[in-house]
C-alpha positions in Angstrom: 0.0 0.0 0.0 1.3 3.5 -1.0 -0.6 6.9 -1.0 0.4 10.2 -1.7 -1.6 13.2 -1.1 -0.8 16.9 -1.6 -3.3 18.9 1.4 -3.7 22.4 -0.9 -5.1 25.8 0.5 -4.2 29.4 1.8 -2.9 30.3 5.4 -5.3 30.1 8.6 -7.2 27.1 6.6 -5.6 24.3 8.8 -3.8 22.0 6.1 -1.3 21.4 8.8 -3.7 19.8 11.3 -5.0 17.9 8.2 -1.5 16.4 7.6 -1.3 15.7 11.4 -4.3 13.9 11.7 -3.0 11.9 8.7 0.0 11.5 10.3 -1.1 10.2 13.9 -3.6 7.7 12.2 -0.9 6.3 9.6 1.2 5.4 12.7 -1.3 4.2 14.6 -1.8 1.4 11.6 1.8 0.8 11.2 2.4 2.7 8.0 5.5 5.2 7.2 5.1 8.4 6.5 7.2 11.5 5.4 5.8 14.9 4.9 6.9 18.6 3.2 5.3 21.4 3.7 5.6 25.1 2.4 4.1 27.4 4.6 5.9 31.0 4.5 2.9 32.7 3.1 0.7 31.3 6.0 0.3 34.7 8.1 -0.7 36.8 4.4 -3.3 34.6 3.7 -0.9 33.1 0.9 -0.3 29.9 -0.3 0.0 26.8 2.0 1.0 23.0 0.9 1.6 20.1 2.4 3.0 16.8 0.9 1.8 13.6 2.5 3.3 10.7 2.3 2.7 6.9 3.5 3.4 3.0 2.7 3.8 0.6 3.8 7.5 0.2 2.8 9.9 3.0 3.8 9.2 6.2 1.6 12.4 7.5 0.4 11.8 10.9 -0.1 9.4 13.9 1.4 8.1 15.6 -1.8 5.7 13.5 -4.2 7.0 14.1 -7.9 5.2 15.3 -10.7 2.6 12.9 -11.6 2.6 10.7 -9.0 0.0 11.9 -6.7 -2.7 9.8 -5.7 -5.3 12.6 -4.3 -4.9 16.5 -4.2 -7.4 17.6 -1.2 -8.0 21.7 -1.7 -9.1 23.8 0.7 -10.1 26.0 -2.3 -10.9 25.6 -5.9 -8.0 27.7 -7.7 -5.2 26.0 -5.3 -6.6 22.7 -6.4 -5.7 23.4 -10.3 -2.8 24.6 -9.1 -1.1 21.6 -7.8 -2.4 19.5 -10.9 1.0 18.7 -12.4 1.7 16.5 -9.2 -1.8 14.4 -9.7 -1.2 10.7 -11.8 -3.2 10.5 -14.2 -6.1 7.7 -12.3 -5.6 10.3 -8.8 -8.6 11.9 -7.7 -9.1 15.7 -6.7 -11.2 16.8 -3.9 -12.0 20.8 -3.0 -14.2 22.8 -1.5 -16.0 24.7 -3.9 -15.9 27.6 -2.2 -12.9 30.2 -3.0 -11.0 32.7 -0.8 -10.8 35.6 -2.7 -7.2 36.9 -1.4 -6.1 38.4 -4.9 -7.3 41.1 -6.7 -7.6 39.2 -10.5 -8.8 35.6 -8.6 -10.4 33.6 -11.9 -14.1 33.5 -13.2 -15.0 31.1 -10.4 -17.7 29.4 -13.0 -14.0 29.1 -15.3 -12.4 27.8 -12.1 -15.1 25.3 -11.2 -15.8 23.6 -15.3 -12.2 22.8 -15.2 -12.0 21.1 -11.6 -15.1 19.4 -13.5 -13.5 18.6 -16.9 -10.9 16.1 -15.0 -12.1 12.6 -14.8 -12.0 12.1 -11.2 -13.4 15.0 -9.4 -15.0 15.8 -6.1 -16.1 19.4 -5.8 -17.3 19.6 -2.5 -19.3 22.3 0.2 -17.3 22.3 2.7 -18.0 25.4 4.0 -21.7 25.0 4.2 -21.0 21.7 6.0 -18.8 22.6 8.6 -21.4 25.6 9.6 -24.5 23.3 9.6 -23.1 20.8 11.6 -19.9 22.1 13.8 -18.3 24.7 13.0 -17.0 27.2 10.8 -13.8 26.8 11.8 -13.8 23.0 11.0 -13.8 23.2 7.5 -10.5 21.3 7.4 -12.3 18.9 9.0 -15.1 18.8 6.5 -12.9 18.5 3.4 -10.7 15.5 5.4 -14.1 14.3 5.9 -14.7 14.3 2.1 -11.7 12.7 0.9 -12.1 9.9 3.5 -13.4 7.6 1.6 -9.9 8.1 -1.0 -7.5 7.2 2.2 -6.5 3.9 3.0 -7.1 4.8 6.5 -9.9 2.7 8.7 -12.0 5.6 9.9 -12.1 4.6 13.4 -8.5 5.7 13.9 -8.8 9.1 11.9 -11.7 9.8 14.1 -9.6 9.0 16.9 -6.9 11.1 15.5 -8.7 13.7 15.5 -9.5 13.3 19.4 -6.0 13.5 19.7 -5.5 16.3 17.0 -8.0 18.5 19.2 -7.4 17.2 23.0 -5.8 20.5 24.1 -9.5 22.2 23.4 -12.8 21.4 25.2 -14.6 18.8 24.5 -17.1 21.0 22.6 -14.5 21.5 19.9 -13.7 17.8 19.6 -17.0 16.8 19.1 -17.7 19.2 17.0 -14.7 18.3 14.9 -15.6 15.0 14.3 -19.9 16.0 13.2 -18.3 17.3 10.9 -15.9 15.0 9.6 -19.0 12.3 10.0 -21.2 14.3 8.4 -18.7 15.3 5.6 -17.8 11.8 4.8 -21.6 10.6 4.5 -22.1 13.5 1.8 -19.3 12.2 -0.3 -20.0 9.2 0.3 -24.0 9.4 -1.2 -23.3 11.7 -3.3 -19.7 9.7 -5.0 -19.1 10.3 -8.9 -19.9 7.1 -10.8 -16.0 7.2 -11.6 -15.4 6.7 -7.9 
């Protein structure tokens, strides 16, 4: 089993937290991991990635190449087409539909959305509308992790328990409320999967 996964979005959207709740449950079931991130930007409301990384067999090196990724999971629509040179041809794309509008010539968001819709393996997903309706704002890293759940070789038991660990410093308002939405997430993209799926 291999799976690589580059976690895509702007500063203050929690790709981090994604990759460590990736992290913690890829241990947990015995797999190795490696992981890059760029993350410079963060405090602007700039760019933020995260390469994620784990087999089975000892993964050589931190940053996926070109063409080899198994799943891009966005944060936002025009990050999502921006890391398509590292998806493989059969990987999948999952992003929230919704944009962040942090530059002043952002793309047509119809232009942005038909080609997220043109590749042959596509999620475009609400995250935002999600997270509100059944957590939390705040958790929309949680909804889109929640999305592209059913794309991770990872039994959902132990993400969800990741997660627990991912948010024990906070109340236990925050934890639960972090995993409805993950749950809830999950069951969406789950019923509402693309035939290619």
């Amino acid at each position: 089993m291999k799976c690589d996964i580059v976690l895509a979005g702007v500063g203050g959207q929690g790709i981090l937290s994604i990759a460590a709740v990736l992290g913690r449950a890829a241990l947990e079931q015995g797999l190795h991991i490696k992981q890059a991130e760029v993350h410079g930007m963060a405090q602007r409301g700039g760019a933020v990635q995260s390469h994620f990384r784990m087999s089975a067999e000892a993964v050589a090196s931190d940053v996926i190449p070109f063409g080899q990724a198994d799943l891009i999971l966005s944060m936002e629509p025009m990050e999502a087409l921006r890391y398509l040179p590292w998806l493989k041809k059969e990987g999948w794309v999952v992003s929230n539909n919704q944009p962040v509008d942090n530059i002043a010539a952002y793309p047509d968001l119809t232009s942005v959305h038909a080609a997220l819709q043109a590749l042959p393996h596509h999620l475009l997903f609400d995250g935002v509308s999600v997270a509100t309706e059944y957590g939390s704002s705040r958790a929309l890293n949680m909804a889109m992790l929640g999305a592209a759940s059913p794309f991770v070789p990872l039994a959902v038991e132990v993400v969800e328990q990741s997660i627990r660990e991912q948010f024990a410093h906070k109340d236990g308002q925050v934890i639960q409320a972090n995993l409805d939405v993950f749950r809830a997430a999950r069951a969406l993209a789950l019923q509402n999967m693309p035939q290619t799926a």
